[in-house]
C-alpha positions as CSV (number, residue, x, y, z in Angstrom):
1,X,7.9,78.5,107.1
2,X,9.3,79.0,103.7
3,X,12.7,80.2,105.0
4,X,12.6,76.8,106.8
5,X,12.4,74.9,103.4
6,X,15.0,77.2,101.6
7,X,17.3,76.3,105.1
8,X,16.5,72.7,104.9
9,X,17.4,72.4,100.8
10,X,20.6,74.4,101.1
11,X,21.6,71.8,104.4
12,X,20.7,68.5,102.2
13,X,22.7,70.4,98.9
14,X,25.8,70.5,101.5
15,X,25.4,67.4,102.8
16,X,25.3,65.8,99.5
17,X,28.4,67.4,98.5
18,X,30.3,66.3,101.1
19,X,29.7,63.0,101.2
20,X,30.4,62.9,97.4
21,X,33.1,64.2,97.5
22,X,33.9,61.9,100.7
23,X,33.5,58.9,98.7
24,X,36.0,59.6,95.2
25,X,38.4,56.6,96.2
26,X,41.8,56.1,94.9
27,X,43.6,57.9,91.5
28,X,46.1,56.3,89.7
29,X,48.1,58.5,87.6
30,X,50.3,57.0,84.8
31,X,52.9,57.8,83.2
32,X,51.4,59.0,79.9
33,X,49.3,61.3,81.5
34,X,46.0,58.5,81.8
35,X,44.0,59.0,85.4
36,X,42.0,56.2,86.5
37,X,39.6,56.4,89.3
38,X,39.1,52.9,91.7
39,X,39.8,51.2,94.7
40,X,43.3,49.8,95.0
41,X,43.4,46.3,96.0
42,X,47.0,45.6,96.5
43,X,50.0,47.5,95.8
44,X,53.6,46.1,96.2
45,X,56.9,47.1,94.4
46,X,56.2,45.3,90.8
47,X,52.3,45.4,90.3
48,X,48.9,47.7,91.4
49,X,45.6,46.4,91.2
50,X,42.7,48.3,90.8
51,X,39.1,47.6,90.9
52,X,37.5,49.9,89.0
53,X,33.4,50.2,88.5
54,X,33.5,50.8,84.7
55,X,37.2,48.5,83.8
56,X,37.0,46.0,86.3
57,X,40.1,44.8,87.9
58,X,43.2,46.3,86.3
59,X,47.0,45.0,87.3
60,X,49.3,47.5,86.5
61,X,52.9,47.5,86.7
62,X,54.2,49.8,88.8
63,X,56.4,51.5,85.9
64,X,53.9,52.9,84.4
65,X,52.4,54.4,87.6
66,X,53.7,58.0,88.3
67,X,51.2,58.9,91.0
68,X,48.9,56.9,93.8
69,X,46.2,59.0,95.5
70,X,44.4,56.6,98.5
71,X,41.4,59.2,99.2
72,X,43.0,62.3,99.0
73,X,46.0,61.7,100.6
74,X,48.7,61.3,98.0
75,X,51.3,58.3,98.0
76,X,55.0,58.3,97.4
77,X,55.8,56.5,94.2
78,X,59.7,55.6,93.0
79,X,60.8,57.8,90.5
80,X,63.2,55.7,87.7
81,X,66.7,56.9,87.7
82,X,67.9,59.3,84.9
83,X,69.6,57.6,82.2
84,X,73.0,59.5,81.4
85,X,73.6,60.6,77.8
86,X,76.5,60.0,75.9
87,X,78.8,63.7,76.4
């Protein structure tokens, strides 16, 4: 009966996990390297909004985003074009 208890601990510890990890919600990376953790709200060409548990609601503009992860599935973002230098 004790194997059964070891069995049933080592089920709940997996079942745990995966819903944690199941549950992370969006990233945002930005530009200067700063990851937040949230739920985007809306997203359009200019501005991101985040809701976040510990910030609140953030708007961000879009400039200073380099990254969008929605769950784990990573998002596309516009790179800005390289500024030529003087030869």
């Amino acid at each position: 009966m004790k194997w059964f208890n070891t069995l049933f601990g080592v089920w709940a510890c997996s079942l745990g996990l995966l819903t944690a990890s199941s549950v992370q919600g969006d990233t945002i990376e930005l530009a200067n390297g700063d990851v937040l953790n949230g739920q985007v709200i809306s997203l359009d060409g200019k501005e991101l909004v985040l809701k976040s548990d510990l910030l609140g609601e953030l708007k961000l503009d879009r400039k200073k985003v380099s990254a969008i992860h929605l769950g784990d599935k990573p998002v596309r973002t516009q790179q800005a074009a390289p500024v030529a230098g003087n030869p």
